[in-house]
C-alpha positions in Angstrom: 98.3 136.3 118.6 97.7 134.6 121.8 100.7 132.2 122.8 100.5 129.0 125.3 103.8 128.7 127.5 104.1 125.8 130.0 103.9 126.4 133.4 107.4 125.6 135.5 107.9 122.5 137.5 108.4 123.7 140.9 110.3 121.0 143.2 113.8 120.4 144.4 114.8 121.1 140.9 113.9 124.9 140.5 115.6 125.8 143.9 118.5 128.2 143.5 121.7 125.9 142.9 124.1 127.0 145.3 128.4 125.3 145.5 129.8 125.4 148.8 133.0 127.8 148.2 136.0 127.7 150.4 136.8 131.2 150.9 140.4 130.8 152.4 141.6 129.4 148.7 138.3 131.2 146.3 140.0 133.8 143.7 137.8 136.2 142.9 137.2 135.4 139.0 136.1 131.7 140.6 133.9 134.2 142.7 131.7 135.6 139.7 128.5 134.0 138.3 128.6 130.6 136.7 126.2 129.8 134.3 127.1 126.2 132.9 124.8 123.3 134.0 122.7 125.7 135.9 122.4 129.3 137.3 124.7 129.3 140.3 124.2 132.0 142.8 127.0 134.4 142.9 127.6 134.8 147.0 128.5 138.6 146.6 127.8 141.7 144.2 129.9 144.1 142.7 130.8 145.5 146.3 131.3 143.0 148.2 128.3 142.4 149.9 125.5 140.1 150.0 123.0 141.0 147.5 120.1 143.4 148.8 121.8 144.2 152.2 120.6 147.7 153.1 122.5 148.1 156.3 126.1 146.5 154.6 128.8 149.4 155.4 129.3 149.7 151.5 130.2 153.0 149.6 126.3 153.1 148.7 124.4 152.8 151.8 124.0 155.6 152.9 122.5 157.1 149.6 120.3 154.5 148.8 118.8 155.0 152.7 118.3 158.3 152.0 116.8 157.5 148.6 114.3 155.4 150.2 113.3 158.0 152.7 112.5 160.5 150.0 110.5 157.7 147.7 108.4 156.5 151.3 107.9 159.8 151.9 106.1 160.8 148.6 104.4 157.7 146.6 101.5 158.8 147.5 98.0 157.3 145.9 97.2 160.2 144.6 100.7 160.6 143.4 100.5 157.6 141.9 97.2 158.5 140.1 98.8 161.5 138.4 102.0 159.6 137.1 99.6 157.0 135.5 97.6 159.6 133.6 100.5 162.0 132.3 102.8 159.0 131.3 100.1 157.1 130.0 99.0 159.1 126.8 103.0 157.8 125.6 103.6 160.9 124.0 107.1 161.6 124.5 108.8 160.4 121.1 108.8 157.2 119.4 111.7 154.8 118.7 112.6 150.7 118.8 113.1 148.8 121.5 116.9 148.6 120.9 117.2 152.4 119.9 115.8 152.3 124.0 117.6 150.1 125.3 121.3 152.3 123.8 119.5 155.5 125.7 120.0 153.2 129.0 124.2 153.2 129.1 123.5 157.2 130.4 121.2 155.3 133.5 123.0 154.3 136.8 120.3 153.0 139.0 120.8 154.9 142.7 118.7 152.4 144.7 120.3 149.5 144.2 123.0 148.2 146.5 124.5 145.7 144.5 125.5 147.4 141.3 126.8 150.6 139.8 127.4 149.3 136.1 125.6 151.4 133.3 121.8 150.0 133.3 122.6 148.5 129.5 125.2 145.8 130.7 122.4 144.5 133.7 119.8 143.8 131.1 122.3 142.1 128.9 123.3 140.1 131.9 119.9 138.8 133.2 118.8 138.1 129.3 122.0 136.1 128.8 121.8 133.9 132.1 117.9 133.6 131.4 119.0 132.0 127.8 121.3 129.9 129.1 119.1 128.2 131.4 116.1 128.2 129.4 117.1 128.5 125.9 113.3 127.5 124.2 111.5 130.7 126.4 112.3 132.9 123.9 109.9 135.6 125.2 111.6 135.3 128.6 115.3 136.1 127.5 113.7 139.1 125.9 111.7 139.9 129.0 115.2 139.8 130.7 116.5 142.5 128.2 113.7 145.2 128.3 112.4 144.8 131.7 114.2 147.8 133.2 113.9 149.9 130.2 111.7 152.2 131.9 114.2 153.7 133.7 114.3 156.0 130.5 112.1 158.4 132.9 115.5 159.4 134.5 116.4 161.1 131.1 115.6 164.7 130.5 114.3 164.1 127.2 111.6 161.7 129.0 110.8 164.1 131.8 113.8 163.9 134.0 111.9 162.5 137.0 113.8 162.4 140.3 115.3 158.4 140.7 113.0 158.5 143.8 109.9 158.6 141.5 111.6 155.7 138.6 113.5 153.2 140.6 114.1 151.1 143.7 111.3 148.4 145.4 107.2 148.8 144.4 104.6 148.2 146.5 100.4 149.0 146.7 99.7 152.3 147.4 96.3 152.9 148.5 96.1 150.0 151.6 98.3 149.6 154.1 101.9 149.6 153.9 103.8 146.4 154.8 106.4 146.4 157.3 108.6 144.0 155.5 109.2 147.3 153.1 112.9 147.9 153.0 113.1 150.9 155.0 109.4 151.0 156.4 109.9 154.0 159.1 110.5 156.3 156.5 106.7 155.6 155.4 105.4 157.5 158.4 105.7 160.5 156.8 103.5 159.6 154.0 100.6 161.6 154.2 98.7 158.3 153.3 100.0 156.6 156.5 97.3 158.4 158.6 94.4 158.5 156.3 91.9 156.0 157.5 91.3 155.1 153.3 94.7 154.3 152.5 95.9 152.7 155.9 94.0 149.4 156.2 95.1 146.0 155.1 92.8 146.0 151.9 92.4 149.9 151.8 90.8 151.0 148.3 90.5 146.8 147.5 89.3 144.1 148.3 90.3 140.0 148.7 91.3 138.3 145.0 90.6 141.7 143.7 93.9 141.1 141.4 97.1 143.1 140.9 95.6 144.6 137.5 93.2 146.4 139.4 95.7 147.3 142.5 97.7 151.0 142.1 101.4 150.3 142.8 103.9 152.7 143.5 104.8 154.3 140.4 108.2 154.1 138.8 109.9 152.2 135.5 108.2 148.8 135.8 104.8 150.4 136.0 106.1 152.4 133.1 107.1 150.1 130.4 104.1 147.6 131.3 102.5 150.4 129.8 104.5 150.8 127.1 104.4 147.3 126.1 100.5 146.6 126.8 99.6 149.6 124.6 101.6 149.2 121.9 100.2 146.0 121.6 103.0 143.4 122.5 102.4 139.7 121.9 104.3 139.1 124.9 102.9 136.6 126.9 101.0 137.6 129.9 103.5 136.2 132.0 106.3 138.7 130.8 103.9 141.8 131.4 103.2 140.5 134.8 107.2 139.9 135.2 107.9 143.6 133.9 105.6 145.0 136.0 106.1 143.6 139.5 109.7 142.4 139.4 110.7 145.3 141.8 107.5 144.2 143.9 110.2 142.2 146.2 107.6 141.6 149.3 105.7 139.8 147.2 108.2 137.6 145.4 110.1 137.5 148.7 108.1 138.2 151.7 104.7 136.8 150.4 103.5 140.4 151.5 100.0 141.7 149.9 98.8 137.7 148.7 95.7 138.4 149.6 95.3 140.7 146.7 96.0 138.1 144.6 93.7 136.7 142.1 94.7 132.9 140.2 95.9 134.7 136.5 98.2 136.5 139.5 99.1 132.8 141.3 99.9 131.5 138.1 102.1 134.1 136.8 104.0 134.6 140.1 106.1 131.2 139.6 107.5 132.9 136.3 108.5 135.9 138.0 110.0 134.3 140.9 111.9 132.3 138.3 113.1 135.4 136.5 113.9 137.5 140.3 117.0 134.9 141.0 118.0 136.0 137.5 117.4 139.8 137.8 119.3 139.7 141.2 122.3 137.6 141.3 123.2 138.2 137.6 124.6 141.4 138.8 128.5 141.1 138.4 131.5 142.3 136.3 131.5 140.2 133.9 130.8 141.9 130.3 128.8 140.6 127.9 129.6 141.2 124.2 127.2 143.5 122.7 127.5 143.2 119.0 128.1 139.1 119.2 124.2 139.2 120.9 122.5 142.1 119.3 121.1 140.1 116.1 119.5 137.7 118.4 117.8 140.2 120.3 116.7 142.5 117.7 115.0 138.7 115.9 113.1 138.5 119.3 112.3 142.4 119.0 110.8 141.9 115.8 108.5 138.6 116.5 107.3 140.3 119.5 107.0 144.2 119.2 106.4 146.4 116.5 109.3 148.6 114.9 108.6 151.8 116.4 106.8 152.0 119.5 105.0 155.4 121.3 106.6 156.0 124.5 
């Protein structure tokens, strides 16, 4: 089934709505995410911090540097290449979408900064906000739901890979690492960094070559791209591109690695900078209602996935 989905407007409009806030009289609950009339960007996460500061003082900083010293250290491309091949023949068990998305309440995510919620209640979050804001995208709100559903790797049942090797920021592997990397000394140890294949701007690649053809660091996006592609979604290809870059920050954010860019990857970049301000500042406290959503969800599961996928 091949579906046709508009492309955004992009203008004044699609800017993240911000409210100027008086801190001196602000209570905290007027503090969390507002959703009516618009997504409104929360100005702090569940810390206390701007969202994605790596050198905030917070409880979690100094894990999630040393978590990004370990991942620098060893995405390797030939790392990569390994990952791809063993977790590509999806031959670990078989179960729904929603049977995957339960296994996630046992999945904190170590690398992020901003949140230390049970991986379940972000999903829920970003889905919900997604809906509210562009309730006839049906395939987005459930691109909001699964996206991070590859974190699964964490679980012992799935291989128990090290978080290093499943979550935190993606980025090409086989060219040049960009210095707007969170965290980009660590990347001198790589043994890729001095290997005159892997350390030029295009490396392996060439100009337009396309993301599809690009290796990128390997961890859950990569993960349930695959997943979804060969089990034969009818997802747009939009939300695959969404799932599988939306840790791919210097892209979306830094406007790192365009050159590697080909125009399916131009168009599809609007959705996913769409969907980032979502992923991001949906990050708060505020609970969603699991059973009171579920049945819409699971309607979206069934249009666009078939009842048992291999993982």
């Amino acid at each position: 089934m091949t579906i046709i989905i508009d492309q955004p407007h992009f203008g004044v409009e699609e800017q993240e709505k911000k409210v100027p806030i008086d801190e001196t009289i602000v209570t905290d609950e007027q503090k969390e995410l507002l959703l009516n009339g618009g997504f409104l960007v929360a100005h702090t996460n569940s810390f206390g911090h701007t969202f994605r500061d790596y050198d905030a003082e917070s409880e979690r900083q100094e894990g999630v540097e040393n978590f990004y010293r370990t991942n620098h250290i060893n995405q390797t491309y030939d790392f990569v290449k390994r990952m791809r091949t063993e977790y590509g023949k999806l031959n670990r068990v078989e179960m729904s979408i929603w049977e995957c998305c339960e296994l996630l309440n046992d999945v904190v995510d170590e690398s992020d900064p901003d949140l230390d919620e049970p991986q379940i209640e972000h999903l829920l979050q970003t889905a919900e906000a997604i809906r509210k804001d562009y309730p006839d995208e049906d395939w987005l709100h459930l691109t909001g739901l699964i996206h991070d559903l590859g974190k699964v790797l964490l679980l012992p049942s799935f291989g128990g890979l090290p978080q290093w090797a499943v979550v935190g920021d993606t980025y090409p592997v086989g060219c040049a690492f960009d210095e707007s990397i969170v965290h980009h000394k660590y990347f001198k140890e790589n043994p890729d960094y001095n290997n005159p294949a892997y350390n030029t701007k295009y490396g392996v690649y060439n100009e337009g070559c396309g993301l599809n053809n690009v290796m990128m660091s390997w961890g859950h996006d990569d993960y349930m791209y695959l997943v979804a592609k060969e089990n034969n979604t009818t997802l747009p290809s939009a939300a695959l591109f969404i799932i599988r870059y939306h840790s791919f920050y210097v892209l979306h954010r830094s406007e790192a690695y365009k050159h590697l860019l080909n125009q399916e990857d131009v168009e599809n970049l609007k959705w996913l900078q769409i969907f980032n301000k979502y992923d991001l500042y949906s990050k708060s406290k505020v609970r969603i209602d699991i059973e009171k959503v579920k049945p819409y969800y699971l309607s979206l599961i069934e249009k666009y996935f078939p009842e048992k996928l291999k993982w």
